[in-house]
N, C-alpha and C positions, 0 to 999 in steps of 0.2 A: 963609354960607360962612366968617367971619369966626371962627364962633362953633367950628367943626370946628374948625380952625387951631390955635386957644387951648387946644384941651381937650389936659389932660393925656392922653400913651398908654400910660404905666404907673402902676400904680395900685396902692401898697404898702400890705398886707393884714398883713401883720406884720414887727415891726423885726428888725435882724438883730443876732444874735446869735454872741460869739465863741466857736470851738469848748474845749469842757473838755478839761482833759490826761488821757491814757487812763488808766484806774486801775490793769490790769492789762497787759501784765505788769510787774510791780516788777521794775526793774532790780535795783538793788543788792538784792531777799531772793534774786533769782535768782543772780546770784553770789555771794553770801554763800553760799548754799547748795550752787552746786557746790565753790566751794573745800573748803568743810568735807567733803563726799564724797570728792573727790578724796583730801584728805589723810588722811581716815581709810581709803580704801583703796590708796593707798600706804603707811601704814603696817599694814594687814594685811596684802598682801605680801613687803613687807621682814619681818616678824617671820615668816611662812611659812616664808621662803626662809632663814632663819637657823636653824626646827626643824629643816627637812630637811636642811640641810646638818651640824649637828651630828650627825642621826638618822644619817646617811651614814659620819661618821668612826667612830662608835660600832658601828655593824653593817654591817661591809663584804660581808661573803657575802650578806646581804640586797641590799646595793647591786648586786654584781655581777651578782644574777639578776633584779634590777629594769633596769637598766641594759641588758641581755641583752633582757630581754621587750620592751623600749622599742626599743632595733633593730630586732627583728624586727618588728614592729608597722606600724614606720615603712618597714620595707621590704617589708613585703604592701601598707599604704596606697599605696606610688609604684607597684607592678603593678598595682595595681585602677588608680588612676587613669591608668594605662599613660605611665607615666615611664621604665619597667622598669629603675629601681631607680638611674637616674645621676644623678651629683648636680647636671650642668648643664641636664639634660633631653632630652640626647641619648640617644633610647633605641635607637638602632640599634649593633649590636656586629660590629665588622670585627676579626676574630681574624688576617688578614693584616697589621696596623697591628703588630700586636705579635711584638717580639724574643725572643729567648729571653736570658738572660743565661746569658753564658758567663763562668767563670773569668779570671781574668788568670794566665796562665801565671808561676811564679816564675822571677825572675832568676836566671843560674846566676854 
């Protein structure tokens, strides 16, 4: 009985071992890499936004019926999606809400 008592009850099979650091993912190539994305797509943005804006001053009748087709676009898109066409999303239209404007009569 003595001899049960005594005996070891765990019994280590192999030593233990501390865990390795994960290889991936590399922090800093991971943000080194998005910065550099980043930057270089805000700077193809920003130089976009500076053709079309010259392209703009340069050829205004082109702008006007770009500018034009872009309304209207924008204003089929809020129908479909049934906004019908308001800017706060109220698509219901109460034509009793609205006044007529009347002149101001001149002083005499």
């Amino acid at each position: 009985m003595d001899e049960i008592n005594d005996a070891a009850i765990i019994t280590v099979i192999d030593t233990a071992v501390a865990a390795r650091k994960a290889q991936w993912p590399r922090y800093g190539a991971v943000l080194t890499t998005s910065l550099l994305i980043g930057l270089f797509a805000g700077l193809f943005f920003a130089g976009s936004a500076a053709v079309f804006e010259h392209w703009r001053v340069r050829n205004p009748v082109e702008w006007a019926a770009l500018a034009q087709s872009l309304n209207s676009e924008k204003a089929a898109l809020r129908r479909m999606l049934g906004r019908g066409g308001s800017r706060h999303g109220n698509s219901r239209h109460d034509p009793a809400s609205e006044r007529p404007v009347v002149p101001a009569e001149p002083a005499a």
